[in-house]
N, C-alpha and C positions, 0 to 999 in steps of 0.2 A: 504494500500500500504506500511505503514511503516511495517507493521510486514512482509507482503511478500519481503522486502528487508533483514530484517534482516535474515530469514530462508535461504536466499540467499547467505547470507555471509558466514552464518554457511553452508550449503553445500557446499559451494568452500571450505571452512573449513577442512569440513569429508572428501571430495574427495581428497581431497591434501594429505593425510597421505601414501594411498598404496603408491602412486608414490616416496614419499620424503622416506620413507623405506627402498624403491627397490633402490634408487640412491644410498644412504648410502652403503646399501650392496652390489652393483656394486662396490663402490670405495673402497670397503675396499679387495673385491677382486681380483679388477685392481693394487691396492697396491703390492698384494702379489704374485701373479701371471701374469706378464706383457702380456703373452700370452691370456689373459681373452677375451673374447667376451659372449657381454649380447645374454642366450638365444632366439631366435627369439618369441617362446609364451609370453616369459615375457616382451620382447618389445614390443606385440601387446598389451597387457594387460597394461601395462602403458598407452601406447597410447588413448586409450580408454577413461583408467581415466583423460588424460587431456585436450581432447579434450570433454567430459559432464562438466566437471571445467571449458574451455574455454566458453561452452554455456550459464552457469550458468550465471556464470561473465557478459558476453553481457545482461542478465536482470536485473542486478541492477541500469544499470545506464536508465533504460525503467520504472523500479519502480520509481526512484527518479523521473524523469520526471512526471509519473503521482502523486506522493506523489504534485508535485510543480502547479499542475494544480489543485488539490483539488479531483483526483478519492479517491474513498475507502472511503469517510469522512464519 
């Protein structure tokens, strides 16, 4: 259970990067152009990423639990 937390972390981890990306370069081009709107594909596609990140995350604290009952030992 300890290692299937920590793979957990680390894929909240990996998934976090397209999304934190794609913000940076929304804001650098809400910056530059006030007119800017995020295209719709690329908000689905965010979307996506954070909502499998949001699923991820709800098993860690299901690992932990079972790490504190003694599964996996």
């Amino acid at each position: 259970m300890f290692w299937a937390k920590m793979a957990a972390f680390g894929v909240v981890g990996l998934l976090s990067i397209i999304p934190t990306i794609r913000f940076i370069s929304w804001n650098r081009q809400a910056s530059a152009n006030p007119a800017f709107a995020v295209p719709a594909s690329e908000l689905a596609s965010v979307k996506t990423y954070i909502r499998a990140e949001a699923f991820v995350f709800l098993l860690i604290p299901v690992f932990a639990a079972a790490m504190a009952r003694g599964y996996g030992y």
